[in-house]
C-alpha positions in Angstrom: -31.4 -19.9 -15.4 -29.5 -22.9 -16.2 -27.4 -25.3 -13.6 -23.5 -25.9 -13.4 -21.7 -28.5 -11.9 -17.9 -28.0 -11.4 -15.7 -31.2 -11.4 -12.5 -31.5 -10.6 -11.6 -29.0 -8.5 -8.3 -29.6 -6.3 -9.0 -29.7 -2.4 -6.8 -27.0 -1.9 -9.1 -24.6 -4.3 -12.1 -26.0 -2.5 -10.4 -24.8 0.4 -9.8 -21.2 -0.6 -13.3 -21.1 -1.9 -14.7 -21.9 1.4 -12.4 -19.1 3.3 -13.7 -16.7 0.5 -17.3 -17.3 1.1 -16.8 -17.1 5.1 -16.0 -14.2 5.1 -18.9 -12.6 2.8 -21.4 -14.4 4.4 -23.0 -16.3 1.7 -22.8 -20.2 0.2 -19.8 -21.9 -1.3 -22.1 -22.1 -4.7 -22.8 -17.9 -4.6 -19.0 -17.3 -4.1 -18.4 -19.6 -7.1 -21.4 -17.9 -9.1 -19.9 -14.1 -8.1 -16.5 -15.6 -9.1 -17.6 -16.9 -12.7 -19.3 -13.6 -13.3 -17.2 -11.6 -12.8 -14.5 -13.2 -14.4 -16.6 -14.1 -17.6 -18.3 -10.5 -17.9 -14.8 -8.9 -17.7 -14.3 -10.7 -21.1 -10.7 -9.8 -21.2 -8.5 -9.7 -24.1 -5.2 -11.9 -25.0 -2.2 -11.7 -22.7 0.9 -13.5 -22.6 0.7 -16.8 -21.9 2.7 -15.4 -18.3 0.2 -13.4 -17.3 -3.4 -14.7 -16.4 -6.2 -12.7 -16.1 -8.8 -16.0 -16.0 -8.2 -19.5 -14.9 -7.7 -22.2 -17.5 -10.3 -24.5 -19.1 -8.2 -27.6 -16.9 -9.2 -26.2 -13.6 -13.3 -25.2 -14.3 -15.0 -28.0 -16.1 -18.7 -26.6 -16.1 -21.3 -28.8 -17.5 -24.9 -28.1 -18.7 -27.1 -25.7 -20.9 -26.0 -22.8 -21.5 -28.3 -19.4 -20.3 -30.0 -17.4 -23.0 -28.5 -14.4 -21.0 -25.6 -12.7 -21.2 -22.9 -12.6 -18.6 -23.4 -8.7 -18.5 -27.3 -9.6 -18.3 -26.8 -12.2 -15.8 -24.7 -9.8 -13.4 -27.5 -7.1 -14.0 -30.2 -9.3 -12.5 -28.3 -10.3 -9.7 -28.1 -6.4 -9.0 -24.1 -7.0 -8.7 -22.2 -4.0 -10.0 -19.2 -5.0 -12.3 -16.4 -2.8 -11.8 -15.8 -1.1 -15.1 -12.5 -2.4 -17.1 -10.6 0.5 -16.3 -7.2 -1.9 -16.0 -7.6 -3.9 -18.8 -4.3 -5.1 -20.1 -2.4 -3.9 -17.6 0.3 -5.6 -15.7 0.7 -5.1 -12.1 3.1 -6.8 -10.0 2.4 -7.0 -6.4 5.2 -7.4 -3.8 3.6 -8.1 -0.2 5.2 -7.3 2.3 5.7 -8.4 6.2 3.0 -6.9 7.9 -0.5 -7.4 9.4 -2.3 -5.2 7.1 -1.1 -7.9 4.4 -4.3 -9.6 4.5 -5.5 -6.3 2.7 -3.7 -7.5 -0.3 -5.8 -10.5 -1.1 -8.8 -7.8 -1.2 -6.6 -6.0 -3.7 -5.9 -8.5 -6.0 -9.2 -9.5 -6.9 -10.2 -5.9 -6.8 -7.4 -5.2 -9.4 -8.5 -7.9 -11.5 -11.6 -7.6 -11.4 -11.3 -4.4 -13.4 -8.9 -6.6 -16.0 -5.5 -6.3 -14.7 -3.1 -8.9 -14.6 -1.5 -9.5 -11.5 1.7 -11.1 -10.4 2.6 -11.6 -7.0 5.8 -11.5 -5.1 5.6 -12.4 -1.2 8.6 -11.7 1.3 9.3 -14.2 4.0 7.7 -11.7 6.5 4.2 -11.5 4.4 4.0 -15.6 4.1 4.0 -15.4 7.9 0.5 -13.7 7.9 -1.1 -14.9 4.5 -0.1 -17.5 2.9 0.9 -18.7 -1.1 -2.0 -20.4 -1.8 -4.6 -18.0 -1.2 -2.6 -15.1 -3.1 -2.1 -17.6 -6.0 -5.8 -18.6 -5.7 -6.9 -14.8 -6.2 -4.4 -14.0 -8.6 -4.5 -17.2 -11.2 -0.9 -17.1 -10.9 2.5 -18.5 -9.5 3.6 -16.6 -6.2 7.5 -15.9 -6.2 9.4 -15.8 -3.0 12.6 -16.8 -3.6 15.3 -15.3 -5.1 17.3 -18.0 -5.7 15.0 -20.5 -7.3 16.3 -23.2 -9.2 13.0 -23.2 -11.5 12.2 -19.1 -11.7 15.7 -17.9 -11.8 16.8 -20.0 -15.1 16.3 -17.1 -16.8 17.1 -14.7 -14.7 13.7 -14.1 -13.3 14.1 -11.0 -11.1 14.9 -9.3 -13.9 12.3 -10.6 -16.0 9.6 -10.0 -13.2 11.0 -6.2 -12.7 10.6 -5.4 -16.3 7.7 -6.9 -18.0 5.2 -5.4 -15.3 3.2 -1.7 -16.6 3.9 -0.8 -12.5 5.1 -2.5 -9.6 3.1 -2.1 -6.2 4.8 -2.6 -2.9 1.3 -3.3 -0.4 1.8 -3.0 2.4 5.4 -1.3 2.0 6.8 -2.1 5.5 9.4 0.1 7.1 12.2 -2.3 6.5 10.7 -3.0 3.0 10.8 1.2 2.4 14.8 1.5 3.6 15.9 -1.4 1.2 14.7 0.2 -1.6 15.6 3.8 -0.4 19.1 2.5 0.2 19.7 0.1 -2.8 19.7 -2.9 -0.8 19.2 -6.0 -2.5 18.8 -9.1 -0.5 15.8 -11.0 -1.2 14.0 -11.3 -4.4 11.2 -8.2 -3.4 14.4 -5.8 -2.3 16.2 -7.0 -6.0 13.0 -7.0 -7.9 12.3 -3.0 -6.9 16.5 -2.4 -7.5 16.4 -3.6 -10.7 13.1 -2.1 -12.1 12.7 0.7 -14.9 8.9 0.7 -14.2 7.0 3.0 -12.0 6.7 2.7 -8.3 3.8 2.8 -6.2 4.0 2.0 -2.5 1.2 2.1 0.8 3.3 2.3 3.7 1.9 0.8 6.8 3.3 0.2 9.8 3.4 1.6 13.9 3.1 5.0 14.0 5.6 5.6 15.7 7.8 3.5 13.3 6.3 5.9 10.6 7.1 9.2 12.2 10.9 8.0 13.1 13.1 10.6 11.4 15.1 7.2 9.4 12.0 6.5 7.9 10.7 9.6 6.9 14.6 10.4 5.1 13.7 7.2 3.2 10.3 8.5 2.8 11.9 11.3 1.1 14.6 9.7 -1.0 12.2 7.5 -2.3 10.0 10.6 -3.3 12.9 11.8 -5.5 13.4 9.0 -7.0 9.9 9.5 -8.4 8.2 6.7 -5.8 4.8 7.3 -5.9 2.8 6.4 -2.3 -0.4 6.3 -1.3 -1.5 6.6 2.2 -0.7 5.7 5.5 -3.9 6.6 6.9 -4.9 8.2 10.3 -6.8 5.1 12.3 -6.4 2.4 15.2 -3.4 0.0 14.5 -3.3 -3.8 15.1 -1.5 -3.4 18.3 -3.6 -2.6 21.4 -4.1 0.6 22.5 -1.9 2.3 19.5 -3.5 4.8 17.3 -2.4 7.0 14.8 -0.8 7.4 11.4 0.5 4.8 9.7 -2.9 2.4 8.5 -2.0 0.9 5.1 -4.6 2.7 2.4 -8.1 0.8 1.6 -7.5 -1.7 -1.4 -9.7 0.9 -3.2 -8.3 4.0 -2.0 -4.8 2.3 -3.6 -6.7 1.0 -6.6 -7.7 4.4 -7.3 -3.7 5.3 -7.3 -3.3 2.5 -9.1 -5.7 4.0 -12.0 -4.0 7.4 -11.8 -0.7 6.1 -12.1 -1.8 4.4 -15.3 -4.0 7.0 -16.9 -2.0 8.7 -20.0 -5.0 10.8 -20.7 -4.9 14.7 -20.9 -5.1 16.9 -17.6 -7.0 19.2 -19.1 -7.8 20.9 -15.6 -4.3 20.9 -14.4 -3.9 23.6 -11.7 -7.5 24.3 -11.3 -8.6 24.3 -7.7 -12.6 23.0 -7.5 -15.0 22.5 -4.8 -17.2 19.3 -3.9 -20.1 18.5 -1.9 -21.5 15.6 -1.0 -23.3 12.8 0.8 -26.2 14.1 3.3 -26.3 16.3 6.6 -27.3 15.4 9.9 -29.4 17.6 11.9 -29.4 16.8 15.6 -32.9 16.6 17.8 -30.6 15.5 20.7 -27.9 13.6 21.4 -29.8 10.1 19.5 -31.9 11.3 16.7 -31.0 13.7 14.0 -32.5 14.8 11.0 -31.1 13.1 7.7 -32.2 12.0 3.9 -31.5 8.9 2.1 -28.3 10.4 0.2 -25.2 8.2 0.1 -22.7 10.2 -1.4 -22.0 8.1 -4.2 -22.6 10.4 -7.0 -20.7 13.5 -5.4 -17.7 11.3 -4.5 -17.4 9.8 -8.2 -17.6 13.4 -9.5 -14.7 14.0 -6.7 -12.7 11.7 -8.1 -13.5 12.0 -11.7 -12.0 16.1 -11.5 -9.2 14.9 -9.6 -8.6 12.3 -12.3 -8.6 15.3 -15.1 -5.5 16.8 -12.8 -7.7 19.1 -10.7 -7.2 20.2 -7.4 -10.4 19.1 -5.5 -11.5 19.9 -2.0 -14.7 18.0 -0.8 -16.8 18.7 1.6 -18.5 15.3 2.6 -21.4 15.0 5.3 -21.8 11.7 7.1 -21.4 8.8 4.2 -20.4 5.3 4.8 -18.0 5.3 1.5 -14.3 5.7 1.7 -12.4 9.0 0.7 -12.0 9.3 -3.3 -8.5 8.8 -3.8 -6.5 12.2 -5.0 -9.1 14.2 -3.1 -8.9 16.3 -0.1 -11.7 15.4 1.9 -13.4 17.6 5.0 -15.9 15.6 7.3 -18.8 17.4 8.5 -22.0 16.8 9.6 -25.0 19.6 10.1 -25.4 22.3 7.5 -24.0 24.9 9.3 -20.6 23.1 9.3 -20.8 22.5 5.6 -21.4 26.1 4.6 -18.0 27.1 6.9 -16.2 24.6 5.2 -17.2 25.7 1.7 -16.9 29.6 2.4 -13.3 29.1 4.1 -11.9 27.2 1.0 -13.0 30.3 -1.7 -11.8 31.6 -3.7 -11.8 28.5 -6.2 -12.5 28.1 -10.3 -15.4 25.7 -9.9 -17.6 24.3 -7.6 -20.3 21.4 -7.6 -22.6 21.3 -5.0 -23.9 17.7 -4.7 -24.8 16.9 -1.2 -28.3 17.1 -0.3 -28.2 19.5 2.3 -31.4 19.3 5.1 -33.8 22.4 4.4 -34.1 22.6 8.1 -33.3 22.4 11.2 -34.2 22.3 15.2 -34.4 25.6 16.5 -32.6 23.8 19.5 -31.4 20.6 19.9 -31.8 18.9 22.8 -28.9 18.0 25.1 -30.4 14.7 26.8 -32.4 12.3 24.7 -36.1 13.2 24.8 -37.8 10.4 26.6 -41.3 9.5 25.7 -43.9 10.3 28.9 -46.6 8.0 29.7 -49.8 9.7 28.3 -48.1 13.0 27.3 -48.3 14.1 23.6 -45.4 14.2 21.5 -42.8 17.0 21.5 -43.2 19.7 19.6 -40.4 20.1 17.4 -39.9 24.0 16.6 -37.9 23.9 12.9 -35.6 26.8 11.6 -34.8 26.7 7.9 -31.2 25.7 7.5 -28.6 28.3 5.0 -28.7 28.0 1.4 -25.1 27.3 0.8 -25.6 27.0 -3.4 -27.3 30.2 -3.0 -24.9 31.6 -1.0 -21.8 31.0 -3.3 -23.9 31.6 -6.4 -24.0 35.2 -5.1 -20.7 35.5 -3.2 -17.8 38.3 -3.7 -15.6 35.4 -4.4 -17.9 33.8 -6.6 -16.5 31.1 -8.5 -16.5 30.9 -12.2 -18.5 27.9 -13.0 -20.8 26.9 -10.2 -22.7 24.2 -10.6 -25.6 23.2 -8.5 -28.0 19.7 -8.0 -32.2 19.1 -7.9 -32.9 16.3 -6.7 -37.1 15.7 -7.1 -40.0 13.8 -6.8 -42.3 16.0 -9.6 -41.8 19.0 -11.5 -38.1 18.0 -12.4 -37.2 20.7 -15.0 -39.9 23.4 -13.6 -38.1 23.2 -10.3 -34.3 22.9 -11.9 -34.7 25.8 -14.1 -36.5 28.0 -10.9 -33.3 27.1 -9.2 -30.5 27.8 -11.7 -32.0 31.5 -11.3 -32.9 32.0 -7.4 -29.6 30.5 -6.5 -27.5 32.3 -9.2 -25.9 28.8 -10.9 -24.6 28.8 -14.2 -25.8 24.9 -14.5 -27.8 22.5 -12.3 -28.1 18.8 -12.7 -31.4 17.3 -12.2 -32.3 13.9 -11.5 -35.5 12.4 -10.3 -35.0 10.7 -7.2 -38.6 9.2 -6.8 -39.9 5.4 -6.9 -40.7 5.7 -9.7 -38.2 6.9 -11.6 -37.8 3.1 -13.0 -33.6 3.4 -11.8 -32.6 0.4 -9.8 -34.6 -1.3 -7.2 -34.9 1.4 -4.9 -34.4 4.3 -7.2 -31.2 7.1 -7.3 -30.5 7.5 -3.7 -28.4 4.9 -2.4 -28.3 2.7 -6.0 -25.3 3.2 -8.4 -26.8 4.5 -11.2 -28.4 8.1 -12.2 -30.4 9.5 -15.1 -29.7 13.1 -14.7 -30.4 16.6 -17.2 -28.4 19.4 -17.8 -30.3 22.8 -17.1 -28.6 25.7 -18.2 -29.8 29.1 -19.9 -29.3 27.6 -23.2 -31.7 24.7 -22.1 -32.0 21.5 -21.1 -29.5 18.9 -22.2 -30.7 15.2 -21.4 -28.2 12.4 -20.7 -29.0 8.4 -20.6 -29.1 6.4 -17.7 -25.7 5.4 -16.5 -23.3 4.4 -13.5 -23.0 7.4 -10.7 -19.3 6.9 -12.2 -20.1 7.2 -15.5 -22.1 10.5 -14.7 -19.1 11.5 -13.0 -16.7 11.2 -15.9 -19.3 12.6 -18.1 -19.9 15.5 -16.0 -15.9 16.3 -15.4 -15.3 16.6 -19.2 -18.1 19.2 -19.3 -16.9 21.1 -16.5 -13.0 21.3 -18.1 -14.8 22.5 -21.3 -16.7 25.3 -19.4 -13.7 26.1 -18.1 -11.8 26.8 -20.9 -13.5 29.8 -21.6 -14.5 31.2 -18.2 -12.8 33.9 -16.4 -12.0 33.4 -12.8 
């Protein structure tokens, strides 16, 4: 692979480069290779000339031979997952607001754009006190607006032109004095006059104290703003800034409000609108005693994805997640658990339902009894024996259930006998389809295989036969898998 040197570049940029690369841990040149990636293999199409999506050839002068690779290529072999383009064109204008969690926002910029949006940033007086101009102008390839009388932006009267040429206008984080402005038609400073004068949709992530957000003036702006079709997303449950304070009122995960962000966006059909369907996912911990449980390598990543993709087709989707360390899919109503037992409660108490898709690997067994102090190792005594009980079938036991649902769909994970073993299961455990993927070595998918990677080769096994898909992303397997289960759906009978 060829070399690049970058002239030219202002102190100031050299400056934000270095903060960026701090704070993943790597060199200044891997930030600026990650950087070039991904905003070359997003290969975005034209936009106004107001809103960037890529910085211009006066500010990266690269110089040498070009790679026989592709960008795409070149991101592959770097095992860096690109984001699919799921914003492209789209217009998003960000107003920050005066809070600590505002530091959050420079995550979701370049996680916006990085999935082709255009972003546009306004910053109140309050949010330039915890981030500044530079580094949100950096991320977005843009001019930051903060004033509202402006000799230069307001020529043309540029609240107005800011409030209207945006597809959706994001208030992150939405700060409780940010939330009664707009709830009361105040119109002060340019964020306040930007979200008065709008005609576009709305999308604020409150955060603030929780006992700021449980006051009763904020939750009556909470609800004014709801009927004036605000959408929100978040606060979250978590510790706060402030010592010793806990509760609600954590601004949403960039991603959590990227995946609003999508859903605000997406004009596609519902087609499972009012359908109420059941997720697992992620692995189960069995404990040995208070240290050491029983686990398998499963992340979760494929059962969340297919969370979100149902919730994306308008369902109504409760998952059941065992330990995972991968954020809630957005639109889903997530239950935590972590031994099998725990998951089959959760499952049973949330029948009756239309669908269900059980993803999670689920331990096969168990420890007759766990231990309540850790087992300590005794000089020249064997190992304890470790008496195992076999753990309930909680596919089976839905698949056969009074309150069965119509389409239940279960998951083989394998190391041999893939379709042997999938097609044994769609029977015993009374399934109408089971999706089987080969989880070994050498199942030539990603460095270390399914488990843990983001991609999945997976079959369809059903009575009619076996149905073999491509490799793809876990997302793509999701989406994939979503459309087939709103199809089956059509014609079954719950």
């Amino acid at each position: 692979m060829s070399t690049i040197t970058i002239r030219n570049l202002d102190d100031s940029v050299k400056q934000v480069l270095r903060e960026r690369a701090a704070a993943r841990g790597v060199s200044m040149e891997q930030e600026v290779r990650d950087a070039l990636s991904e905003s070359v293999a997003a290969a975005p199409s034209a936009q106004s000339q107001t809103w960037r999506l890529a910085a211009s050839p006066d500010e990266i002068l690269a110089l040498g031979q070009k790679s026989e690779k592709s960008p795409r290529a070149l991101v592959d072999a770097g095992q860096k997952t690109v984001p699919a383009m799921t914003l492209s064109d789209k217009r998003i204008l960000l107003i920050i607001g005066g809070g600590i969690a505002a530091y959050k926002a420079l995550d979701l910029i370049r996680r916006l754009r990085e999935r082709g949006a255009a972003v546009r940033v306004v910053m109140t007086a309050g949010a330039q006190e915890f981030i500044t101009t530079l580094s949100a102008g950096a991320l977005s390839a843009d001019h930051v607006f903060t004033e509202l009388f402006d000799r230069n932006d307001e020529h043309d009267v540029g609240h107005i032109r800011l409030s209207r040429e945006a597809d959706l206008l994001v208030v992150a984080p939405a700060t409780a004095d940010l939330m009664a402005k707009a709830a009361n038609g105040h119109a002060n400073d340019l964020a306040s006059t930007v979200l008065l004068a709008t005609d576009k949709p709305v999308l604020m992530a409150p955060a603030m104290n929780p006992r700021m957000w449980a006051h009763p003036a904020t939750r009556r702006n909470r609800a004014t703003l709801g009927r004036d079709g605000v959408a929100f997303v978040g606060p979250a449950k978590g510790e706060m800034a402030e010592s010793n304070e806990a509760g609600e009122g954590r601004m949403a995960e960039p991603l959590e409000i990227v995946a609003a962000i999508e859903a605000l966006l997406d004009a596609g059909p519902k087609p499972l609108s009012g359908r109420r369907i059941i997720v697992t996912s992620g692995p189960t911990h069995e404990p040995i005693d208070p240290v050491r449980y029983i686990a398998n390598r499963s992340s979760g990543k494929q059962g969340h994805a297919i969370a979100a993709a149902l919730a994306r087709l308008g369902a109504d989707v409760h998952l059941v997640s065992g330990p995972v360390n991968i954020a809630d899919p957005a639109g889903v109503k997530t239950i935590h658990v972590e031994r099998a037992q725990e998951m089959r409660d959760a499952v049973e108490q949330l029948l009756p339902a239309d669908a269900a898709v059980f993803v999670a690997a689920v331990a096969d067994w168990r420890t007759e009894n766990s231990a309540g102090e850790k087992i300590k190792k005794v000089a020249g005594e064997s190992p304890p024996t470790l008496r195992m009980v076999e753990n309930p079938d909680i596919l089976a036991g839905v698949g056969h259930h009074g309150q069965r649902p119509g389409l239940v769909i279960g998951f083989a994970a394998e190391t041999q006998g893939l379709l042997r073993n999938a097609e044994a299961k769609l029977v015993k455990k009374g399934a109408d389809l089971i999706v089987a993927n080969d989880v070994s070595h050498e199942s030539g998918i990603g460095p270390s295989g399914v488990m843990g990677g983001d991609r999945n080769r997976v079959r369809i096994v059903s009575k009619a036969g076996v149905e073999e898909w491509p490799e793809m992303t876990k997302d793509e397997v999701a989406a994939r898998l979503a459309a087939l289960i709103a199809e089956r759906l059509k014609t079954t009978v719950v």
